[in-house]
C-alpha positions, -999 to 999 in steps of 0.1 A, spaced: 502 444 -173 474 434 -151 494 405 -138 523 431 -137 509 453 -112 499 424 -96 529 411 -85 543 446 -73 513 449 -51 520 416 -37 558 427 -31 541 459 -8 516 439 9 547 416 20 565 446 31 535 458 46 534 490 24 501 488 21 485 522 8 512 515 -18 503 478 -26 465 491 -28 474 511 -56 490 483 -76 463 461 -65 438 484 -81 457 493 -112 457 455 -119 417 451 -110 411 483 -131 428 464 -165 411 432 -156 376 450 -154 382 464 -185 397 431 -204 383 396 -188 342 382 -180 328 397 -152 332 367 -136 368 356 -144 383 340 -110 412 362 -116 386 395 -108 379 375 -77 415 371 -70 418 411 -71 388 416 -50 400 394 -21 439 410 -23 422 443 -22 403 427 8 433 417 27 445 454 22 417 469 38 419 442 65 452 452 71 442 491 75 415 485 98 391 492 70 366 464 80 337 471 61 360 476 30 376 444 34 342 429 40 330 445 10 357 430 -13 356 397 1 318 395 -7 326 407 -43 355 381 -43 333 349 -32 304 356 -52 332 355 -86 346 324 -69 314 303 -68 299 313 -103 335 303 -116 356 275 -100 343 240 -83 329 242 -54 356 222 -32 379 252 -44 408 262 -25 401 298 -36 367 298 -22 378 287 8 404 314 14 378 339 12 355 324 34 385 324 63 395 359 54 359 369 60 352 352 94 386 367 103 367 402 98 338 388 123 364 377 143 382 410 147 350 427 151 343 403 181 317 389 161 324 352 171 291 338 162 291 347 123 336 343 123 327 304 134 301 297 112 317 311 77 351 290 72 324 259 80 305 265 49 342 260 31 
């Protein structure tokens, strides 16, 4: 089901619905809590669509949030030359870089 709701929310975010995509986005992160490791990639995979979400809104500081939770998943559970990993760091300095925070959007998709 997880992978389910998923897929719907991916389907919203495409058609930029995106209060409606965060819904399906957290139904699916709420079953993965509940069922998979703590630090199962596919948690971090939630976290960072539920990122994107927020980004999306304007919700800065709750994409930030998300991404953070995403990448620290991420590092604890795939190689470090991930592609994954490296999405997230991008998605973050794009944060910094809508917040005209140039300094920190620059340095983050280095660290990649």
């Amino acid at each position: 089901m997880a992978m389910f709701y998923n897929n719907i929310g991916i389907i919203y975010d495409e058609e930029k619905k995106y209060f409606e995509a965060l819904d399906f986005y957290e139904k699916s992160l709420d079953i993965q809590e509940k069922h998979l490791p703590a630090d199962h990639p596919d948690l971090g995979t939630s976290y960072n669509n539920i990122g994107i979400v927020h980004d999306c809104l304007g919700h800065s500081d709750l994409a930030l949030d998300h991404y953070n939770r995403s990448l620290k998943i991420k590092l604890k559970s795939l190689p470090a030359q991930h592609p994954d990993i490296a999405d997230t760091y991008v998605n973050i300095g794009l944060v910094y870089e809508d917040k005209d925070e140039l300094e920190v959007a620059l340095i983050l998709p280095q660290n990649a």
